[in-house]
N, C-alpha and C positions, 0 to 999 in steps of 0.2 A: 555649598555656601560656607564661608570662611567667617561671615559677618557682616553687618549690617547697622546703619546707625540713622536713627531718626530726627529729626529738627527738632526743636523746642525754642520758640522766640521767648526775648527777654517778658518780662511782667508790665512792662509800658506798652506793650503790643496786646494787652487783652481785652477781648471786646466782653467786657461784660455789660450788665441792661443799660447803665446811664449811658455808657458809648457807643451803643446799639441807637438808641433811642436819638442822641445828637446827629447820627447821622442819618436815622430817618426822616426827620425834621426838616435837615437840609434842604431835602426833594419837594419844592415848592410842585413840582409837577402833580405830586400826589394832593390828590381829595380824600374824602369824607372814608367812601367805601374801599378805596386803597389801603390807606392807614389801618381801618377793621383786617382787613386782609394781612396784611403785613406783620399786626402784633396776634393776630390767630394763626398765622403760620408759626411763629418765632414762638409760640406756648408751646405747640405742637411739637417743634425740632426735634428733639431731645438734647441740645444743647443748652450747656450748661455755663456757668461765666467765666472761664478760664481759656480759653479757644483762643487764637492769634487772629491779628485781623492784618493787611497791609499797612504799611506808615502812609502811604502816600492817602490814603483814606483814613485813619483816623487822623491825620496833620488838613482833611479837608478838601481836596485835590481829589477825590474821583471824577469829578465834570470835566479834571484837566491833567489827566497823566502823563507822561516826558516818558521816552525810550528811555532816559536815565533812571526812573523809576521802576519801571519793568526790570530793568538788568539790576540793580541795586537788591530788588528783591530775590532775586536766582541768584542773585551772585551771593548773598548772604545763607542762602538755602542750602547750596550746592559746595561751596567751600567747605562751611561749617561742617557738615556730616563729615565730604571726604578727609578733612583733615583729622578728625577721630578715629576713622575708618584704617587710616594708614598707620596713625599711630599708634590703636588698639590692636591690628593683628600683625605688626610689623612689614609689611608688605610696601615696598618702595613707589611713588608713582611712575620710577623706570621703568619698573618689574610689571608695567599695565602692558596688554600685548590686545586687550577689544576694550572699546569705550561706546558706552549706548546712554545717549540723555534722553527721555522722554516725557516732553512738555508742552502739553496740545493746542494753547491758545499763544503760543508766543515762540516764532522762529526767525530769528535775528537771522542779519549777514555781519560777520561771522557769524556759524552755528553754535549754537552753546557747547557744542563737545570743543569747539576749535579756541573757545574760552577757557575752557577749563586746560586743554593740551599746555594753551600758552600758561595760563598762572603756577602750571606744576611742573612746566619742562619737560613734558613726557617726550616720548621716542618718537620719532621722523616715521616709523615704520607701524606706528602704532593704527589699527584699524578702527572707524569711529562710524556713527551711524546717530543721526538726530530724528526720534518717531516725533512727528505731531499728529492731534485730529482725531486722537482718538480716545481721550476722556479717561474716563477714571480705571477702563480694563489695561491702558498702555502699558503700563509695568509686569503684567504678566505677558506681554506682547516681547515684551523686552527680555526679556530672562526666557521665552523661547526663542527669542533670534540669538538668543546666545549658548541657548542647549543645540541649535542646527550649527552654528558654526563652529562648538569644539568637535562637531565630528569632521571637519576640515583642518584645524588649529591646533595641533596637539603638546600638551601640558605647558597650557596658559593660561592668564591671568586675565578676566573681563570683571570692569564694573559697570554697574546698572544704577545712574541717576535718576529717579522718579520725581516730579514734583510740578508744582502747575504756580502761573502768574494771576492775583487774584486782583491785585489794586486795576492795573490799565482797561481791568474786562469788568469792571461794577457797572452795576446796568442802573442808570439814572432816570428810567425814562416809568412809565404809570403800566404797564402789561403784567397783567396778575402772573400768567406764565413764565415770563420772563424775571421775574421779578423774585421766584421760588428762589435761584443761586446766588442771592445776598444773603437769604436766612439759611442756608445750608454749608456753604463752601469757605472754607479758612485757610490761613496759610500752615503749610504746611510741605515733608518732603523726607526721600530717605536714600542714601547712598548703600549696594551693596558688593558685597565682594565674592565673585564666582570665580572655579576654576575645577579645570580637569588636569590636575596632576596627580597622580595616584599616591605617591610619594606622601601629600597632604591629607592622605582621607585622614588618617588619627586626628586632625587639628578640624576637622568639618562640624560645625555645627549641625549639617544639615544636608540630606541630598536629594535632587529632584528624581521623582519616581516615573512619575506621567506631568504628559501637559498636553491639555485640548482646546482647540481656540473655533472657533462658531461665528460667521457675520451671516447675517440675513440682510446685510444693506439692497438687497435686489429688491426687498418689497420698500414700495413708495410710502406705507405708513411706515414702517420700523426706521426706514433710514430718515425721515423728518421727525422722530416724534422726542430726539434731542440733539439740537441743532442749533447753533451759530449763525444769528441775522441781524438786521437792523430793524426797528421798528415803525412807526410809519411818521413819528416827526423827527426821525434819525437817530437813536440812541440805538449803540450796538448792544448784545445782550444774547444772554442764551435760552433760547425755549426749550419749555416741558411739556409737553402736549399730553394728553391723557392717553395716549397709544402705545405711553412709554411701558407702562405695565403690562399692556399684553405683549407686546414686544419682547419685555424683559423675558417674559412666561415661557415664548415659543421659542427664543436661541436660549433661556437656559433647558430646559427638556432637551433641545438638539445635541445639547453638548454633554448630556449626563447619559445618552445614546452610545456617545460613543467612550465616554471614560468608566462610564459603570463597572463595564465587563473586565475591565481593566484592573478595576479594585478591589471587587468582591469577590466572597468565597465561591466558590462553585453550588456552595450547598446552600448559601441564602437565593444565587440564579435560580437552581432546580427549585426552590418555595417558589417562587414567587410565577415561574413557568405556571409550574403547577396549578397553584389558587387561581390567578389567572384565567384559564383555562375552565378550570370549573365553574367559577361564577357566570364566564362569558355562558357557559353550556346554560346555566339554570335561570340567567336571566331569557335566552330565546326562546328556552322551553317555556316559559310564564312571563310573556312579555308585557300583558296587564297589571300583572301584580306588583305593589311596590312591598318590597323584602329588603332583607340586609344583604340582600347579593348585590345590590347598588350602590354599596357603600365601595369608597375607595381602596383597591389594592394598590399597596404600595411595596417598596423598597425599605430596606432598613441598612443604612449607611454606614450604620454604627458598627456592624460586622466587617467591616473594613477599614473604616475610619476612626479615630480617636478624637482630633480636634477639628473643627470647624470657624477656619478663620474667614469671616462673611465682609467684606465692603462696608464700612460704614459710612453708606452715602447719604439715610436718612430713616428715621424712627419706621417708615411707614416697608421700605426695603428691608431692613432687618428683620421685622416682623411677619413681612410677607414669605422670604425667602423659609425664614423659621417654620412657620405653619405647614409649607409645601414638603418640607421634609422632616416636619415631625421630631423638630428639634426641641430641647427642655432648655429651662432658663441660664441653667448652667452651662449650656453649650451656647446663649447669642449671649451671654456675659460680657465675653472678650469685645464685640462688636459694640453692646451698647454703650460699654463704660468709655472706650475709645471714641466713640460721638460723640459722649457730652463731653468728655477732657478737651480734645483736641478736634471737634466737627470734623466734616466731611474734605478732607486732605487732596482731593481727586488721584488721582497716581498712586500719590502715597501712600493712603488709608489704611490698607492693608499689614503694611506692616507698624504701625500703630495697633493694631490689633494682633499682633504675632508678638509685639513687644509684651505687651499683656499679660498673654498669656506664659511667657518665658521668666516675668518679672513675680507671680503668682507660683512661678514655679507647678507648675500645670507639664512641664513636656520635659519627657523621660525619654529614655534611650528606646528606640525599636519604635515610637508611636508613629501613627501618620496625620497628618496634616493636610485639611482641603482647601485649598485654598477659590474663593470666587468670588469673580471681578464682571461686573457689568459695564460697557460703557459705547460713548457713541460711536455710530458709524449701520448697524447699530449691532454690537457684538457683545459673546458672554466669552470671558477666557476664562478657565479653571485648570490648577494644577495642584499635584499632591506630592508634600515635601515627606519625606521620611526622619526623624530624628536620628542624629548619631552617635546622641551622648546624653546625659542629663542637663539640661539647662538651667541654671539659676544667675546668670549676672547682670549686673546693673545696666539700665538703659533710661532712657527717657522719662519710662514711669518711675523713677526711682523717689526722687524729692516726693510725689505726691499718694504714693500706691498706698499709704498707709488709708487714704480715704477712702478706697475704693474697696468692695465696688460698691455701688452707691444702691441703696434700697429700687425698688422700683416703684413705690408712692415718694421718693424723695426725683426719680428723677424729671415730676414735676418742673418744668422751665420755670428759672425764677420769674420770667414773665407773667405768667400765671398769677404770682403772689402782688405784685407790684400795680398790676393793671387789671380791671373787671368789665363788664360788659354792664352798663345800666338798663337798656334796651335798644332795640334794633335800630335806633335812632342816631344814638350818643354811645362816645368812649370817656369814661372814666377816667381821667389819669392817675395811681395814686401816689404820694406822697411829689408829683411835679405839676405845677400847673403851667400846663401846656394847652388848656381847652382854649383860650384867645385865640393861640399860633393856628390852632386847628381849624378855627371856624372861619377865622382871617382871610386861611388858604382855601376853603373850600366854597366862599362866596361868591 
């Protein structure tokens, strides 16, 4: 990895409470017990008020989006980065030899790669590939279709556009399900710059080690349990079903099966054989008895791993993934503080949270890096970068890193402080009176 550059929309693009709130209101569709749902999701987030939202949705236009708004938004997402991209590592858009855009709800004709070909004049000869459909793991999908083809392509130049369209997919319609990816998902996106020329390793920021990718779309729960439909008075939208966590549980275990062995020492495998083994012995032998032999063995990551860059797709992900591997605070820091700044990016997220941790000056020469990516279809993709130099330069968090990271009694949603709960009856507004518009709508 040569480099990499993240979006950051201007300051009239942030959805913070008041512009949260205007466009919940909008949704005449929503009643009493919607509303309760909506601003107890949005407390919950970990979203905080600085996060991008689409124009064509805060200017009002979600009930009525234009292909011209869709592409306005990618196109604003997608130039910006690579235009930094080319002009921070010096790298010509001539000098592209693979091009991979990956952006799951929106595949124009032309395809976004054959957009971007035209606006930079790249080469006739240039090979391109558009993923959609597959949510927020695409970009590590993408950066392995690009570790298989330089064993084909030798000492070439591939970028990896990540980023997803949020204005044209607002889901307007009352499905509590459906209705979780307005309070989680913002715009966002990151262009990077990969290559196998050996000539360039001194100038790498970074190099890929392993990379495992996992679908269980074969089971009928995992592959609905997020998913792309229509609702039932027609508003498109995306569901979350409650399947999605066990789901998430059994393709990420599938995929730590097979990169484990890959990472660790040999001497933390033989532990963990070991214990293993013994416990199984002493729980058969005293199958009655509850003891600490029923306590969980686990793995310790940390003997192979240094950083842990987690998806930030939502307070409740972070913290699950956290627990399952026995992570401390200091290691979901990167992930939570990148939620509240900039929400959940789908594609992107990721390096949003690599930013982070690079901008904190956290990643030294020789560390390794995990990286893991959940997303539809239903797939867990993980890969582990290696450092190649010390990192400290400016990115994305730069204007605001001085605030972070943000306590965790502060990361509190300002939602929280603005709005209360009277009783199970009534919402509260505070400092807007909004209860008229509420009661109005819900008669």
């Amino acid at each position: 990895m040569l480099g990499y550059e993240c979006f950051k929309a201007t300051d009239e693009r942030k959805l913070d409470t008041e512009s949260c709130v205007r466009v919940v209101m909008r949704n005449r569709n929503l009643g009493l017990e919607q509303y309760r749902f909506l601003l107890q999701t949005m407390v919950n987030s970990g979203l905080g008020e600085e996060t991008y939202g689409p124009r064509s949705v805060l200017a009002g236009r979600e009930e009525t989006p234009t292909l011209k708004d869709a592409h306005e938004e990618m196109d604003e997402i997608m130039f910006e980065t690579l235009d930094r991209l080319f002009l921070k590592t010096g790298v010509s858009p001539s000098d592209i030899d693979i091009l991979v855009v990956d952006v799951s709800l929106f595949s124009p004709a032309p395809s976004l790669t054959a957009r971007i070909v035209n606006r930079y004049k790249m080469r006739g000869n240039i090979k391109t590939f558009s993923l959609s459909g597959m949510g927020c793991s695409a970009s590590m999908v993408a950066v392995d279709l690009v570790q298989q083809l330089f064993k084909s392509y030798k000492n070439a130049f591939a970028v990896v556009v990540s980023s997803e369209t949020i204005g044209p997919h607002w889901y307007c319609g009352k499905e509590k399900s459906m209705m979780l990816s307005n309070c989680l998902f913002r715009s966002g996106g990151c262009s990077v710059l990969l290559t196998n020329k050996s000539c360039l390793k001194h100038r790498a920021l970074m190099k890929l080690s392993h990379s495992v990718r996992t679908n269980i779309g074969s089971n009928d729960e995992a592959y609905g349990c997020c998913i792309q439909i229509e609702d039932n008075q027609g508003y498109n939208g995306f569901l979350l079903t409650r399947d999605l966590t066990k789901a998430a549980a059994k393709a990420f275990t599938m995929n730590l099966k097979l990169l484990v062995p890959k990472i660790l020492p040999i001497q933390e495998l033989v532990r963990f054989a070991i214990i293993s083994v013994y416990k199984n012995n002493k729980k058969t032998a005293t199958p009655t008895t509850e003891s600490s032999s029923s306590s969980k063995t686990s793995l310790n990551l940390k003997t192979g791993i240094d950083h842990f860059c987690i998806h930030p797709g939502g307070r409740a992900v972070v913290d699950g993934l956290g627990k399952s591997l026995g992570l401390t605070e200091y290691d979901l820091e990167p992930a939570r503080m990148a939620l509240h700044r900039f929400g959940n990016t789908s594609a992107g997220g990721l390096w949003y949270v690599l930013g982070y941790m690079e901008a904190k000056k956290r990643l030294k020469k020789g560390d390794k890096i995990l990286m893991i990516s959940l997303g539809a279809g239903f797939m867990c993709n993980n890969c582990v970068w290696e450092v190649m130099k010390d990192l400290e330069n400016g990115n994305v968090w730069e204007e605001c890193l001085d605030r972070y990271p943000v306590s965790r009694m502060n990361l509190m949603n300002p939602y929280a402080v603005k709005y209360s709960w009277i009783n199970d009856e009534c919402l509260n507004f505070v400092r807007m009176d909004f209860s008229n518009l509420i009661l109005s709508s819900t008669s």
